[in-house]
N, C-alpha and C positions, 0 to 999 in steps of 0.2 A: 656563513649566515648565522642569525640569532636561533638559538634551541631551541625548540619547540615541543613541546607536552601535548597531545591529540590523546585529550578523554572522553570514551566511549565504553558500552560493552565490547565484552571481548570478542576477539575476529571468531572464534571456535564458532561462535553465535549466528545462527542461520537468522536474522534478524533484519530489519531495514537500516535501522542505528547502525548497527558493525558495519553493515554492509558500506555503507556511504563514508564510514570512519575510513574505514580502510585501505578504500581506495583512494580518497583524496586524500590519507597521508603515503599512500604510494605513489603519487604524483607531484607530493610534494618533495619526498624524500628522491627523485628522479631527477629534483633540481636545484640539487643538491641542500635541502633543510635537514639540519640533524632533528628528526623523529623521535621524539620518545615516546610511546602507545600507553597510556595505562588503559588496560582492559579489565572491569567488572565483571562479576558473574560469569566466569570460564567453566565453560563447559567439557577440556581434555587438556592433558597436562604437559602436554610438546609445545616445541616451541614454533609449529608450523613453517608454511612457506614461506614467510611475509622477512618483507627486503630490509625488514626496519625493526630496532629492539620493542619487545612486546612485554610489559610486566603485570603479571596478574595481581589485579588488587582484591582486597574480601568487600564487595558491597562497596557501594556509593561513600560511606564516611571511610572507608580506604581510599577512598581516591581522593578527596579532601584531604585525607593526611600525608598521602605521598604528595601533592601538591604542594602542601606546605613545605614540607621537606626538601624540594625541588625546587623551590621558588625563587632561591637567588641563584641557581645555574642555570634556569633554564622558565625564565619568568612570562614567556608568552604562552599560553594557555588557549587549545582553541579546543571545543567543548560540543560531543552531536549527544543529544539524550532528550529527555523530557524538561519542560521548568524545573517541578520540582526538585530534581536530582542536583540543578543547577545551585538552585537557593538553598540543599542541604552545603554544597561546597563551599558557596561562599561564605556560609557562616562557619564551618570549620574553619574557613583562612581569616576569617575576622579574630576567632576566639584564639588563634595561633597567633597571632599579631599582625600574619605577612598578608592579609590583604594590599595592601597596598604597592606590595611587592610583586606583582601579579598584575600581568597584562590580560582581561580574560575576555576571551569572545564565544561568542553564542549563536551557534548556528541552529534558526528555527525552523525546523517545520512544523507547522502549527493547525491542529485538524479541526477546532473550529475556533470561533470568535470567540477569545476568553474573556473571561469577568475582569471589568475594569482594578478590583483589588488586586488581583493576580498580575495584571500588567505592570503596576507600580512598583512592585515587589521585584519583577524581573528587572526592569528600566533601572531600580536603583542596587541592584545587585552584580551590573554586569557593563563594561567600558566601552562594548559595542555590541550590537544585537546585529545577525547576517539570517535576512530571511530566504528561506527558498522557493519562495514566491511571492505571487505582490497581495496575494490574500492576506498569507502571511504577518506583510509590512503594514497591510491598514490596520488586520485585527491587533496588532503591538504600538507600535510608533514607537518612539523613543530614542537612542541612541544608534540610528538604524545608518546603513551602507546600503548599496546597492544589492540587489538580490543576484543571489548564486545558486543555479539550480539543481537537483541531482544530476546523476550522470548512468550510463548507461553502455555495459561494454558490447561492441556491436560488431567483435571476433567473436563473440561466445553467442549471442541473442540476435539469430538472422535466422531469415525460412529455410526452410528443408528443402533439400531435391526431392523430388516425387517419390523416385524408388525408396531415399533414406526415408521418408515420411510415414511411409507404406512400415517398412518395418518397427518405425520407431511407435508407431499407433498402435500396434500389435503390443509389439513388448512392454512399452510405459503404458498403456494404457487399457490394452486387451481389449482394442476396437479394431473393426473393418472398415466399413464404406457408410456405415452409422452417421449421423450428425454429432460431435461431440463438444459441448458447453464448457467451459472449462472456467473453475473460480480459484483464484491464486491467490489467499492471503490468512489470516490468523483468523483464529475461531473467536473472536474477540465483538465484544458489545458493540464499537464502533463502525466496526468488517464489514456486519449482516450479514452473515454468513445465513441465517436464515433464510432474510428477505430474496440472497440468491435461489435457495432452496424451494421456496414459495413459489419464485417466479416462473423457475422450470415445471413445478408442478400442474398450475395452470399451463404453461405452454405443450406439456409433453399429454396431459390429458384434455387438452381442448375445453379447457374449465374458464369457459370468456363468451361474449359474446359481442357483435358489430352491429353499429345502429344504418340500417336499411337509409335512416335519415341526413344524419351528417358524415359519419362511418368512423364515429370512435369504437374504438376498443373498453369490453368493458369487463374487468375479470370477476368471478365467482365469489359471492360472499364465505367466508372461513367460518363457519361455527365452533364452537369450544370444542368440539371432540377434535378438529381437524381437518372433517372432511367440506365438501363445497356444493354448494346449490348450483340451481343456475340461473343466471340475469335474467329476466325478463323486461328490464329495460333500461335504455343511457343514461351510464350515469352526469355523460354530460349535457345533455338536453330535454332529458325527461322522454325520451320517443319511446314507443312501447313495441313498433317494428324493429324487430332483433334476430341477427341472422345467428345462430348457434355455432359454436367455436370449433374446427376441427381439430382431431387431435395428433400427437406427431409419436406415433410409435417407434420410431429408429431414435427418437432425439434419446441422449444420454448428459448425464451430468457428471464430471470428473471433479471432488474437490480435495486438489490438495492443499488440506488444511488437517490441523491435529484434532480428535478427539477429545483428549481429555475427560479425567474424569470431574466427579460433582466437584468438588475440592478445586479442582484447578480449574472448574468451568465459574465457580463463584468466584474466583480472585481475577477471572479474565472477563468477566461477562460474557461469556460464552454461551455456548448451546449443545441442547444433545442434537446433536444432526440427525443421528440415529432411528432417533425414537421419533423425530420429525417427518423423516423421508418413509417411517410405514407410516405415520396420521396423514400423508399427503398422498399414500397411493402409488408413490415410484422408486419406494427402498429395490426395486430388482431394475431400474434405472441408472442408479445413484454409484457413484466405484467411490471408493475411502483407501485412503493409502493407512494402515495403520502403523505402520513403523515411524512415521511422522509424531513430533510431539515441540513442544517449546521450547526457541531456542534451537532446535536441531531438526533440521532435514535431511534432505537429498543434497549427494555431489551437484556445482554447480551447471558440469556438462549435463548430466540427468535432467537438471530444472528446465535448461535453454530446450532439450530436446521436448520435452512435455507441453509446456508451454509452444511452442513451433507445433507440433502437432495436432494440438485443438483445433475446432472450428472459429471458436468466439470466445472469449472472454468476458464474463459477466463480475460486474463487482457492483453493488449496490451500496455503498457505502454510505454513513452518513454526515461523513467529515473523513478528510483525507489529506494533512500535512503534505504528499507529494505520491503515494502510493508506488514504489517502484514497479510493481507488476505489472501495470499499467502502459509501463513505458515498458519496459524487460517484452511482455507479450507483442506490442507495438512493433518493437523489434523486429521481433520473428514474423512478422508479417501477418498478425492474427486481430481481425476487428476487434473493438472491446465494446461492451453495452457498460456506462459509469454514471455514475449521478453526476448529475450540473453542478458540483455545487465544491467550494473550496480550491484545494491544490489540482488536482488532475483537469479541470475542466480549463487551466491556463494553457497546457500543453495536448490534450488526449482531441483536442475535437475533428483534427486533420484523419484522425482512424477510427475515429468513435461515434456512437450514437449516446450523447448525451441526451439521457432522463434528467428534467424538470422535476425537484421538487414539489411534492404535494402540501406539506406541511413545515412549519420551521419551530422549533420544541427549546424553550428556555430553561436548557437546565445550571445548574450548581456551576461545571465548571467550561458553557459556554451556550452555544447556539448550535443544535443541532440542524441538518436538512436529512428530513426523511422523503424517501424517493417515491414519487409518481408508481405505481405501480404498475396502473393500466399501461402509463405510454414506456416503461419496462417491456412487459410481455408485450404490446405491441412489436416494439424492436425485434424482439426475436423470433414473433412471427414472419414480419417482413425478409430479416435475414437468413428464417430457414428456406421461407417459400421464391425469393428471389437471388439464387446462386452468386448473381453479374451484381448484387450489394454489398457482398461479402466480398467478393475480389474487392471489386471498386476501393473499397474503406482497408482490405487489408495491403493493398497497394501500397497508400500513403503510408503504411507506418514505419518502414526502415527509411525514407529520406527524414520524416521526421525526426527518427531517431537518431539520424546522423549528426544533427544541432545539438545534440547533449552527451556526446564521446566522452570517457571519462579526461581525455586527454584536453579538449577544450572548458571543460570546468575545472582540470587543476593548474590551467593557465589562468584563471581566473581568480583562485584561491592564491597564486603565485603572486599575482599583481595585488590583489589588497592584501597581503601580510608583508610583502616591499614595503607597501607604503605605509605601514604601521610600525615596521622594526625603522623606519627613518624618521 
């Protein structure tokens, strides 16, 4: 079969990118494609598990240059990262000459609607664009193929038996019979890793209240110190009969996600969680893994057990290319509360309680969806105080997960690069 270049960060990288790199060139190299990994930004200097050569490059215009270099042995090129990582490569192989020499595809996941300039730029930088969702494929257009979706390994990411549950809530989590929330993803601007942290606050302190009238949920206004008033009336109908929010004292919040300090929380858009979770009242709530940081977490078996362990899964996000956790928690059989809105609301709604956007926010480099909040904590109310909703929803999520096996998406990636090496 024709050679193949899969440039991504490097596998070391506890990351979504790697993640997705690596397996679908492990699926693909299982049918029989000569692989060759360039990986950026290596984080340990072995040569790992991985069944296929792995070569570390320095940063982004490394991998542009081994590309070029590479270009007439091994001229198909398939590409998982950001746009612009894309569009530094291709101008390195222009400025090298061998663009043209270079078959190069571009797998999107795409977290929100980007700026029509930026789309043009991609369209004419790249031979085919492969989105992983049909979000994806409207906010691009261009020289698009059918969408190929993540994938999901579902020997590693399945529910627990009771007994193993029991101890694994103990040890990863250092909970009992608690209710535990669980938010799976980076400390990053687009994450909300706040907005999770908000939500549980209202829900764990009963910081909400219910219109007697129509029976929205209506949560507590936030003043600049932090702390929360309380409603005196809906915010969706104006009613002034309001029944006061109880509060959920077992509830708990697990995030693992990195800290980070100021430095690396300005280059990620990040948050102090920290300093959040006492202005919210439930820092003796809140569990933080601090050995977590960028780039690098937990062994994979560790993550499957944690995630299988929670109660629920909250991601607030405000744009989501495809969120693997989503589906990874899905998996294991754990509801998720997700925003409506982008990549996860294609696949997540068979386990999930999709939140409706409140707002949609025009920035620089797309369309944001900021999340409903009310009908957030609403969700987790219903979910705490009704057991048989939480089954119910965490039922659905391993058949669901079964339609995205890594095995059936690199049949997939198998069948459109056939047809592209002919």
């Amino acid at each position: 079969m024709r050679p193949l270049i899969v440039a991504a960060e490097h596998p070391s990288q506890t990351v979504g990118f790697a993640s997705v790199a690596t397996n679908v060139a492990a699926q693909l190299h299982d049918r029989g494609w000569p692989v060759h990994y360039l990986g950026f930004e290596p984080l340990e200097a072995d040569d790992g598990p991985w069944p296929f050569p792995v070569e570390a490059v320095d940063g982004i215009d490394g991998v542009g240059e081994r590309v070029a270099d590479l270009a007439p042995l091994a001229p198909a090129v398939l590409f998982f990262g950001r746009a612009l990582h894309l569009l530094a490569i291709d101008d390195r192989l222009r400025r090298a000459g061998r663009r043209d020499d270079v078959d190069l595809t571009f797998y999107a996941a795409i977290d929100y609607t980007p700026s029509p300039g930026s789309v043009g730029q991609l369209v004419a930088a790249v031979d085919r664009i492969v989105p992983a969702t049909r979000f994806a494929a409207t906010a691009i257009g261009g020289p698009l193929v059918d969408a190929i979706p993540h994938g999901v390994d579902t020997t590693r990411f399945r529910p627990l038996r009771p007994s193993q549950r029991a101890e694994v809530r103990a040890r990863e989590l250092g909970a009992g019979d608690e209710l535990v929330i669980g938010y799976f993803g980076r400390n990053s601007r687009h994450k909300r890793p706040d907005l999770a942290l908000r939500a549980f606050a209202h829900f764990a302190r009963g910081a909400y209240a219910t219109c007697a009238t129509c029976g929205h949920l209506t949560v507590a206004e936030l003043n600049s110190c932090g702390s929360f008033g309380e409603p005196t009336s809906c915010r969706l109908c104006a009613g002034s009969v309001v029944e006061p929010g109880t509060a959920h004292p077992d509830g708990r919040l697990f995030m693992h996600t990195e800290l980070s300090d100021a430095a690396e929380r300005r280059a990620s858009g990040g948050f102090d969680l920290e300093l959040l979770a006492r202005r919210f009242g439930v820092a003796d709530r809140v569990t933080f893994d601090r050995s977590l940081s960028v780039g690098r977490g937990v062994a994979l078996h560790r993550l499957a057990e944690r995630m299988a362990a929670v109660d629920l899964h909250l991601l607030l996000c405000e744009g989501g290319g495809w969120e693997l956790t989503v589906l990874e928690t899905g998996a294991c059989g754990v509801p998720n509360v997700v925003t409506d809105y982008a990549g996860p609301a294609e696949y997540a709604a068979p386990f999930s309680r999709l939140i409706p956007v409140a707002n949609q926010l025009m920035q620089p480099w797309g369309v944001e969806g900021v999340v409903d909040l009310d009908a957030a904590v609403g969700a987790l109310v219903d979910l705490a105080d009704v057991p048989e909703h939480r089954v119910e929803l965490g039922a659905a999520g391993p058949a669901t997960a079964a339609r995205y096996r890594w095995e059936r998406v690199g049949q997939l990636w198998h069948e459109l690069l056939a047809r592209v090496a002919g």
